[in-house]
C-alpha positions in Angstrom: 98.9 82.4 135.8 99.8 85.3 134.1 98.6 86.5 130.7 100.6 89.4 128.5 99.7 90.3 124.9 101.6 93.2 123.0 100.4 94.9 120.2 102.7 96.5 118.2 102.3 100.0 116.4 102.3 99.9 112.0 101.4 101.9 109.4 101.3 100.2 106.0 101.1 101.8 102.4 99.7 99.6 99.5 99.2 100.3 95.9 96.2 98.6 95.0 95.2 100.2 91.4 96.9 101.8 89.1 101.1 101.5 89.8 101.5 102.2 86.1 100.1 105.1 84.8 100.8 105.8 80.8 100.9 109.3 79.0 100.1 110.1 75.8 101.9 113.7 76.0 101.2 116.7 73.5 103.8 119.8 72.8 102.5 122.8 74.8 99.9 121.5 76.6 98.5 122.0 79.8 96.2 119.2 80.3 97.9 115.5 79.9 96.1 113.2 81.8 97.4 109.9 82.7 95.7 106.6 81.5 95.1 105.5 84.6 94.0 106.6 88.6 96.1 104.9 91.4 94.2 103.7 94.1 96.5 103.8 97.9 95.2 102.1 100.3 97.1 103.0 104.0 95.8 100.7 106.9 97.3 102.1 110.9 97.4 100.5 114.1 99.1 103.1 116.8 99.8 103.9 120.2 97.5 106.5 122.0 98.7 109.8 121.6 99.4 109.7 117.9 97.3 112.8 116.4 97.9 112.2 112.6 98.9 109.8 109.6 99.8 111.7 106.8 100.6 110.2 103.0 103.5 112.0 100.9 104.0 111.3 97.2 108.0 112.1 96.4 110.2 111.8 93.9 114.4 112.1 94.4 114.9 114.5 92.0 112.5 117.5 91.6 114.3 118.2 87.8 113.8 115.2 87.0 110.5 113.4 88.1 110.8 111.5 84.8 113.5 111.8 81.8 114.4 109.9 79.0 117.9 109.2 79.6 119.9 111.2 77.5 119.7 114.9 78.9 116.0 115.4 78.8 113.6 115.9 81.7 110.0 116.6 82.9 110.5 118.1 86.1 107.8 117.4 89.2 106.6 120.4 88.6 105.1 119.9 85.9 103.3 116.6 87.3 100.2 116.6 89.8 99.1 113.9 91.5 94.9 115.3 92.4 94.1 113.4 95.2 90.6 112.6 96.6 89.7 110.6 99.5 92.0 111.3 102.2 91.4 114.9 103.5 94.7 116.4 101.2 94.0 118.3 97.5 97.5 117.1 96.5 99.2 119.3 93.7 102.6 119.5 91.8 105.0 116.8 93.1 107.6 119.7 93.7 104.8 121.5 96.4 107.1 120.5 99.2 111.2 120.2 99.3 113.4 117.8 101.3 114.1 119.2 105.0 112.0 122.1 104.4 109.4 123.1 107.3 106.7 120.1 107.9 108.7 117.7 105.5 109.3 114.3 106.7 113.0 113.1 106.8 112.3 110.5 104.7 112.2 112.7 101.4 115.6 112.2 100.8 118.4 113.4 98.7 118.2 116.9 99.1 117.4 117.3 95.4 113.8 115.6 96.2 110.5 116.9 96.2 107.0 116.1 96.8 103.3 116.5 98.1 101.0 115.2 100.6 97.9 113.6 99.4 96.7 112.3 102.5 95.8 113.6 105.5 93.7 111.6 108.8 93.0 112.5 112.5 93.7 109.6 114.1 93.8 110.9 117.9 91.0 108.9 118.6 91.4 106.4 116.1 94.1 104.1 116.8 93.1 101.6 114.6 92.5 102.0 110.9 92.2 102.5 107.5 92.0 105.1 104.4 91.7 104.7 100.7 93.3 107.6 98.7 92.5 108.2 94.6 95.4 109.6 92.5 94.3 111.4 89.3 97.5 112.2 87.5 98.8 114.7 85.0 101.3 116.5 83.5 101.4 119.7 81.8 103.9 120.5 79.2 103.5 124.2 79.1 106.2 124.5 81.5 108.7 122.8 79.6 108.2 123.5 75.6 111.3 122.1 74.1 110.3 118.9 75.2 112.3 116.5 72.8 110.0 113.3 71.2 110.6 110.3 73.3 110.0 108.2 75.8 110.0 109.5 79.7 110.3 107.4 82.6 110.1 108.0 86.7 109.5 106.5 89.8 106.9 107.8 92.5 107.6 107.1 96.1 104.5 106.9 98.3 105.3 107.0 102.2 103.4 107.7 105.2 103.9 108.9 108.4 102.3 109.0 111.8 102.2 112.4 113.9 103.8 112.5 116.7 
């Protein structure tokens, strides 16, 4: 009789506090906190050999992290995701473009940017779990003709295990 189990490698990303965050945004101001933190939760189970799970926050367009629609944009520059929790500072969501050194391929179009905000040795690890805490703002210094209105964008979070 023969007995054969496989287990197979995953890495799983899960948004489990705060997937909408609200902003009550003033003309000129640095300091716009969201309303909310967002809690990401990223579980692994790899093969030996893997040295590290990292956790990107990305949007498509670095112009445009949010906009209203009609011409008018907050770019991810001016948004910071602080992160906590998971060995990365975090920082503007434009800190790292698509196919530039260190990037992971899938920040895609060429137009995106983004940030890590996690970062876990897992060489001896194989098995595991991290919980990451978002602090978000954005800072409307950087764009001061800012038209009244509402902005929307989306937020990719994606991780990735090294090698």
């Amino acid at each position: 009789m023969v007995l054969n189990a496989t287990m197979s490698e995953s890495l799983t990303v899960k948004v489990t506090g705060g997937p909408n965050v609200n902003f009550t945004l003033a003309p000129n101001r640095a300091s716009n906190s969201g309303s909310t933190t967002s809690t990401i939760q990223t579980t692994w189970v790899l093969n030996p050999g893997r040295l590290l799970v990292t956790l990107w926050a990305w949007v498509p367009n670095g112009g445009a992290a949010l906009t209203d629609g009609v011409g008018d944009n907050i770019p991810a520059s001016a948004v910071t995701a602080a992160a906590s929790g998971s060995g990365s500072a975090g920082g503007a969501l434009n800190s790292s473009v698509s196919g530039g050194g260190g990037v992971p391929a899938f920040i895609t179009p060429a137009s995106a940017t983004g940030v890590r905000i996690g970062q876990v040795f897992v060489l001896f690890n194989t098995a595991g779990s991290t919980t990451t805490t978002l602090t978000w703002n954005i800072n409307t210094t950087s764009v001061p003709q800012l038209a009244a209105g509402t902005y929307t964008g989306i937020v990719n979070i994606q991780a990735q295990a090294i090698p």
